[in-house]
FIPA-750613 format. One record per residue (C-alpha): residue number from 1; residue in one letter; x, y, z. Coordinates in Angstrom, 2 decimals, m for minus. Example, Ala and Ser with C-alpha at 12.3 -4.5 7.8 and 13.67 -1.06 7.14 Angstrom:
% FIPA-750613
r resi 1; resn A; x 12.30; y m4.50; z 7.80
r resi 2; resn S; x 13.67; y m1.06; z 7.14
This chain:
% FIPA-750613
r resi 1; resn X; x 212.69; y m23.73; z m40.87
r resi 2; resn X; x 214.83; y m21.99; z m38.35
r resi 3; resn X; x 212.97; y m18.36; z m39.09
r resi 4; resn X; x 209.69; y m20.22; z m38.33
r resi 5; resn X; x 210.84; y m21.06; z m34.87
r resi 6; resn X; x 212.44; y m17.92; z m34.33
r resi 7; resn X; x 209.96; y m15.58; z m33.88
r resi 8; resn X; x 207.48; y m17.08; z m31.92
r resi 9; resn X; x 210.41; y m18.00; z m29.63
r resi 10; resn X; x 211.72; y m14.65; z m29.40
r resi 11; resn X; x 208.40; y m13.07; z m28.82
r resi 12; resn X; x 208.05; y m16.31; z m25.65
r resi 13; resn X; x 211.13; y m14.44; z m24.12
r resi 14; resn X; x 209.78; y m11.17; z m24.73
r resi 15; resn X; x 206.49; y m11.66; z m23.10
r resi 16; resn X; x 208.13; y m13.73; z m20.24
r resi 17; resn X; x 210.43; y m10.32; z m19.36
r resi 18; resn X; x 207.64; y m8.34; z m19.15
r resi 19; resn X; x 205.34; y m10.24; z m17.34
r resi 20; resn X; x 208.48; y m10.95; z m14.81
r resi 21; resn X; x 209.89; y m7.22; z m14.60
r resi 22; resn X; x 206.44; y m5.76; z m12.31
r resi 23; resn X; x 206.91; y m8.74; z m9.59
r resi 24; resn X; x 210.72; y m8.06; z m9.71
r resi 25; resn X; x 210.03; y m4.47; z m8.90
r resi 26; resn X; x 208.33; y m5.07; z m5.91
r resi 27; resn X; x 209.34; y m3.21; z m2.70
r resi 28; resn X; x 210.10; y m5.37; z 0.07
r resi 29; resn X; x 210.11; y m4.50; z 3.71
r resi 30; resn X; x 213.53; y m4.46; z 5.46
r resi 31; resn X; x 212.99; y m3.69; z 8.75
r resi 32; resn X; x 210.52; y m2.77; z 11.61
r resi 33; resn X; x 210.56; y m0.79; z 14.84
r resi 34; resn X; x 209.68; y m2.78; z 16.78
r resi 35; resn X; x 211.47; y m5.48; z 15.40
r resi 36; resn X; x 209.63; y m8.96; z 14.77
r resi 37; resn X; x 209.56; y m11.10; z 17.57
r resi 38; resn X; x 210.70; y m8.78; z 20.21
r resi 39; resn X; x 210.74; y m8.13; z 24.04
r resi 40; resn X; x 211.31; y m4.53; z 24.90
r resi 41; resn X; x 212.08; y m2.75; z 28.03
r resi 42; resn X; x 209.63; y m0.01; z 27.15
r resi 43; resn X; x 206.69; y 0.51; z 25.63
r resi 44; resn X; x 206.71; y 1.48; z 22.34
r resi 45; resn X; x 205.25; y 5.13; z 21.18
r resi 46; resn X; x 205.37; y 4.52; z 17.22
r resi 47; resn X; x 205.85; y 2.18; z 14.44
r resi 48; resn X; x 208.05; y 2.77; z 11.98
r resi 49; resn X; x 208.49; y 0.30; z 8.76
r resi 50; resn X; x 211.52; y 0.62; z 6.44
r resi 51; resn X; x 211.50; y m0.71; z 2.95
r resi 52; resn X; x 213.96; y m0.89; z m0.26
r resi 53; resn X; x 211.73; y 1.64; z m2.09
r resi 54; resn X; x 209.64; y 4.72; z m1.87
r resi 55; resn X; x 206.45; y 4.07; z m0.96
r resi 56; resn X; x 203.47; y 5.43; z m2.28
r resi 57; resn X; x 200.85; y 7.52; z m0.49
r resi 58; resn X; x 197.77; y 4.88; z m1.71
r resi 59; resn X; x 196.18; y 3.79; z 1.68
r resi 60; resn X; x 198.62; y 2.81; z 3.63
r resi 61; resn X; x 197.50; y 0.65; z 6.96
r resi 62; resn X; x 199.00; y m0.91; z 10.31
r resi 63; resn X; x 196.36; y m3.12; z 12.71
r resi 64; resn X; x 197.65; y m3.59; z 16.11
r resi 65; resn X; x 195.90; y m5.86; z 18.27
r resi 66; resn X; x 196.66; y m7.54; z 21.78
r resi 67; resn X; x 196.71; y m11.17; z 23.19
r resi 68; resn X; x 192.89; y m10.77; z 23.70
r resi 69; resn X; x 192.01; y m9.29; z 19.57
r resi 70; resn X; x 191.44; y m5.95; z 21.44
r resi 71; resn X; x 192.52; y m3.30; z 18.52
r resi 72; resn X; x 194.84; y m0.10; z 19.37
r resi 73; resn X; x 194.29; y 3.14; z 18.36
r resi 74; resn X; x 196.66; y 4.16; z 16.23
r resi 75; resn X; x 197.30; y 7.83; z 13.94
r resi 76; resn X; x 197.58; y 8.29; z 10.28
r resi 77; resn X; x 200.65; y 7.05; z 8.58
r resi 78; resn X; x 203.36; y 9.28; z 7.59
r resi 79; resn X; x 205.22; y 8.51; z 4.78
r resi 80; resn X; x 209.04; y 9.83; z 4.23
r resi 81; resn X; x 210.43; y 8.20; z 1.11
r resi 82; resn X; x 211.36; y 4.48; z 2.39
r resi 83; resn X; x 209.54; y 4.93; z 6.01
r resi 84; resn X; x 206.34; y 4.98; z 7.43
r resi 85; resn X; x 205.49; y 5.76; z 10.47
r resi 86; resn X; x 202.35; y 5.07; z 12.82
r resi 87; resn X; x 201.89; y 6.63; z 15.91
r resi 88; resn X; x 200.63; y 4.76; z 19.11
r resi 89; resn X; x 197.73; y 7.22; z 20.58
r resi 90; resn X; x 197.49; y 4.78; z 23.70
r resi 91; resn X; x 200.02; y 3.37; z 25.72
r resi 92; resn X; x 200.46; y 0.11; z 25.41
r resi 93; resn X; x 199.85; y m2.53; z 28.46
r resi 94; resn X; x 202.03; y m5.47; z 29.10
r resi 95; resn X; x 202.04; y m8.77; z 26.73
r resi 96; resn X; x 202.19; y m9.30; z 23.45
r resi 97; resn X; x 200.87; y m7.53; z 19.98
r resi 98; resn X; x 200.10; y m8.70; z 16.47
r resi 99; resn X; x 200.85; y m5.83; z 13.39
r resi 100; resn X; x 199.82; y m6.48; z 10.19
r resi 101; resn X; x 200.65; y m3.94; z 7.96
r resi 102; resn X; x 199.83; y m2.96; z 4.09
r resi 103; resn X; x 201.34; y m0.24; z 1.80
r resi 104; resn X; x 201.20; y 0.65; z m1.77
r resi 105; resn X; x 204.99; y m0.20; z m3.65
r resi 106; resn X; x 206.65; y 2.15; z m5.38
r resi 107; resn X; x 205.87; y 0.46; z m8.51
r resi 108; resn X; x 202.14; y 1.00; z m7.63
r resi 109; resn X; x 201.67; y m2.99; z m6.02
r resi 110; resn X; x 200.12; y m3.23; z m2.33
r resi 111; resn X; x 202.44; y m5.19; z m0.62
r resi 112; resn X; x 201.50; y m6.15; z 3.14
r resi 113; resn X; x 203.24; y m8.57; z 6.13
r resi 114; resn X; x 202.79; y m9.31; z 9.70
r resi 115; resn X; x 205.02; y m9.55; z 12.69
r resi 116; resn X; x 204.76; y m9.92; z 16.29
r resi 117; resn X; x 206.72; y m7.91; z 19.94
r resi 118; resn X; x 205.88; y m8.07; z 23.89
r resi 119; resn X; x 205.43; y m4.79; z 25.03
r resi 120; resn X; x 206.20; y m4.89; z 29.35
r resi 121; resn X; x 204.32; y m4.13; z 32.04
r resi 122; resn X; x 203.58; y m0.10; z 32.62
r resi 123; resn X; x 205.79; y 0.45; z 35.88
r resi 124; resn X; x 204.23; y 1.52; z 38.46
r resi 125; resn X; x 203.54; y 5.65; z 38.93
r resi 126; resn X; x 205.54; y 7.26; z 41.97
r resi 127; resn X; x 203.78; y 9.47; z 43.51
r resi 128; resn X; x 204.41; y 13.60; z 43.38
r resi 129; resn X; x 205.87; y 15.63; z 45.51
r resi 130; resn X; x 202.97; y 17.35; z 45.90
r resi 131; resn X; x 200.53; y 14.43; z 46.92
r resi 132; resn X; x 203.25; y 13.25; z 49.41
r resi 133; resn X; x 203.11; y 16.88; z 51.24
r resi 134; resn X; x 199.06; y 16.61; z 50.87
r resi 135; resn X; x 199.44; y 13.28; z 52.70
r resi 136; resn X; x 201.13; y 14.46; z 55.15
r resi 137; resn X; x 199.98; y 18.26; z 55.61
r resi 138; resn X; x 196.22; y 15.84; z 56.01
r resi 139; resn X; x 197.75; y 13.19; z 58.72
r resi 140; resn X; x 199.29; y 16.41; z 60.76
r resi 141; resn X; x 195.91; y 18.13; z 60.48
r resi 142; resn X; x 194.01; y 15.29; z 61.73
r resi 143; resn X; x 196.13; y 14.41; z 64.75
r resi 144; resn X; x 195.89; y 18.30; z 65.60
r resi 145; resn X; x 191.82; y 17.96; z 65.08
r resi 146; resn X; x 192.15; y 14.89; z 67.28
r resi 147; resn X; x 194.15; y 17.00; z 70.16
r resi 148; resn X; x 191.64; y 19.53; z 70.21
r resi 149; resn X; x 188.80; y 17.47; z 69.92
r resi 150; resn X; x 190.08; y 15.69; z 73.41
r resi 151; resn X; x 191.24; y 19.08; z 74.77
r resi 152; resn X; x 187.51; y 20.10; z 74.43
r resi 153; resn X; x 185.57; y 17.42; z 75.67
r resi 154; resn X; x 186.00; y 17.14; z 79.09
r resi 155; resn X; x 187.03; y 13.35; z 81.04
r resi 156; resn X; x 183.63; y 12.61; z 82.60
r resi 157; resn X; x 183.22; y 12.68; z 86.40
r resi 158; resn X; x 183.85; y 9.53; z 87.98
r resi 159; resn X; x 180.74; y 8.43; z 90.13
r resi 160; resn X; x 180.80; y 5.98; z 93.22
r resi 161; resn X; x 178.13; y 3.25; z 91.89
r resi 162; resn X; x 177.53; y 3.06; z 96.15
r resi 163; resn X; x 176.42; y 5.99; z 96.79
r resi 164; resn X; x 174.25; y 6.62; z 93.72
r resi 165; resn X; x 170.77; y 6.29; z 94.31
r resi 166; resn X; x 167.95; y 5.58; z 91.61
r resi 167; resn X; x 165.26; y 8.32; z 91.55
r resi 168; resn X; x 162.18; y 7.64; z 92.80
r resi 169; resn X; x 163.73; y 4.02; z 94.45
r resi 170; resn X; x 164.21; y 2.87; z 98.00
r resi 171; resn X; x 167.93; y 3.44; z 98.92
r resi 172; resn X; x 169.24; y m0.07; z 100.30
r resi 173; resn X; x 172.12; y m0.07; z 101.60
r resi 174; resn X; x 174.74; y m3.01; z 101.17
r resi 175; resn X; x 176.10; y m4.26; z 104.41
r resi 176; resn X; x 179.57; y m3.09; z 103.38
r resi 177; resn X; x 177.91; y 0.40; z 103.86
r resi 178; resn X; x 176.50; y m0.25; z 107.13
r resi 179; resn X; x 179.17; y 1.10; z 109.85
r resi 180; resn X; x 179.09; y m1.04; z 112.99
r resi 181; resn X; x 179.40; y 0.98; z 116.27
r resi 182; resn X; x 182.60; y 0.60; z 118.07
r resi 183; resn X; x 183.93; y m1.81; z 120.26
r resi 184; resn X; x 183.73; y 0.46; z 123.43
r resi 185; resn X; x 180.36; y 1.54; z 123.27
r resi 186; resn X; x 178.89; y m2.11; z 122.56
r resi 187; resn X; x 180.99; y m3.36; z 126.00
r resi 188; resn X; x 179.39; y m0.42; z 127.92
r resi 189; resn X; x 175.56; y m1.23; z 127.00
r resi 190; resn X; x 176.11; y m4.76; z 127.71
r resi 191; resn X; x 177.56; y m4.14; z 131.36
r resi 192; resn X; x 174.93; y m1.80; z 132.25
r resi 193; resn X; x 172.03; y m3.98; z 131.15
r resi 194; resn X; x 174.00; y m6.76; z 133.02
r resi 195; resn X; x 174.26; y m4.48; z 136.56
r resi 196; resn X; x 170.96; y m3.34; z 135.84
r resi 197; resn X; x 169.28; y m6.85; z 135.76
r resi 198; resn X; x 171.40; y m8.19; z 138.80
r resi 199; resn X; x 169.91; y m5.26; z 140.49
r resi 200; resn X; x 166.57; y m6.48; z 140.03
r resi 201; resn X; x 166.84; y m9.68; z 140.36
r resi 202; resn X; x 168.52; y m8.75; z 144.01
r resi 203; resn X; x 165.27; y m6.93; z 145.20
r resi 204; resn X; x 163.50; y m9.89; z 143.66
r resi 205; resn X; x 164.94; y m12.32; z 145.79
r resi 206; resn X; x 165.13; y m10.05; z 149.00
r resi 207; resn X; x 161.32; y m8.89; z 148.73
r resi 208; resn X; x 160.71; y m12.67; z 148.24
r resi 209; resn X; x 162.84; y m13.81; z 151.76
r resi 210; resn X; x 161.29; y m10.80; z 153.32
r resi 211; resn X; x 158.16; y m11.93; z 152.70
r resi 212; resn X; x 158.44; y m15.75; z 153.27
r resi 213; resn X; x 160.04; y m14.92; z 157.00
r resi 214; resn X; x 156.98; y m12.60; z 157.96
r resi 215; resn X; x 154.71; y m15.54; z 156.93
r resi 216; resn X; x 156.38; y m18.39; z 159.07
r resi 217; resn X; x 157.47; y m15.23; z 162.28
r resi 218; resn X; x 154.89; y m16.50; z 165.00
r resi 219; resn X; x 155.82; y m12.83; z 167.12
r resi 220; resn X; x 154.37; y m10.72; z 163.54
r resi 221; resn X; x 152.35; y m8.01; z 163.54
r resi 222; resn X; x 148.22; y m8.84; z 164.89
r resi 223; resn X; x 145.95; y m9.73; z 162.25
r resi 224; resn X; x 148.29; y m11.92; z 160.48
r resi 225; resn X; x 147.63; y m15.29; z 162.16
């Protein structure tokens, strides 16, 4: 009764070795560069996985993506016993990036995982030495162009708006630019037009008496009564 059970039992155990040996044998990843969940100071240039075993050269692939799905070019893996390595052929902008990774096992299973790292903003570039002395070799050349430039072009001649005339226009002048005559010569007309108009009026009035006492003189001249 006991050899009945026995070898169907035995061959259970048997099977259930076998079948659980392959999944045992599994290589399992034990660490990444970048590690999972990370926030560097620097942008990273590679990946690199590490597992317990040697993996196997069977189509090995990393997907790197960015907060927006937008894929990153990366270079074929290279595989040195335990490690693989991707390289980064674009520098990586700031945030955060999904891997997901798959490699063949060393017992000839694909085995594959995922993890996550922030990757900081790309500083800033300072620039050369040489675009500093272009910048300012150009400013000194164009405050020297600037010198000349003024050293060339003559200041226009100042014109006095009152004594420009339009061409073909009747001059008029404004009465700031008519010049009274003096003081003296105005008091000398007016006191010769004043003796010169008493004088009259004297001979006026004497030819007028002279004439008015000849008309009432009873001893005048015959033929005048």
């Amino acid at each position: 009764m006991v050899r009945r059970w026995f070898a169907p039992l035995l061959g259970a155990l048997v099977l259930s070795f076998a079948l659980a040996t392959p999944a045992a044998a599994h290589d399992a990843l034990i660490a990444s560069d970048p590690p999972d969940g990370a926030e560097l100071d620097a942008a990273p240039s590679e990946i690199v996985l590490e597992f317990t075993g040697n993996i196997l050269d069977i189509k090995p692939e990393l997907r790197i993506t960015d907060a927006e799905g937008t894929e990153v070019e990366v270079g074929p893996a290279q595989i040195e016993g335990t490690f693989v390595t991707w390289e980064l052929l674009e520098e990586l902008a700031g945030g955060s990036y999904d891997v997901v990774w798959v490699v063949t096992s060393s017992d000839g299973h694909p085995i594959d995982g995922t993890f996550t790292f922030t990757s900081p903003a790309a500083p800033e570039p300072e620039p050369s030495a040489t675009e500093t002395d272009d910048a300012a070799q150009g400013e000194t050349t164009e405050g020297e162009g600037t010198q000349d430039d003024a050293a060339q072009d003559p200041a226009p001649e100042q014109t006095d708006p009152e004594l420009t005339e339009t061409p073909g226009a009747d001059a008029t002048l404004s009465p700031e630019q008519v010049t009274p005559p003096p003081a003296d010569d105005i008091s000398d007309n007016a006191e010769a037009w004043f003796f010169a108009g008493l004088a009259v009026t004297v001979l006026v009035v004497v030819g007028i008496v002279v004439l008015v006492r000849r008309g009432r003189d009873p001893n005048g001249p015959p033929g005048q009564h």
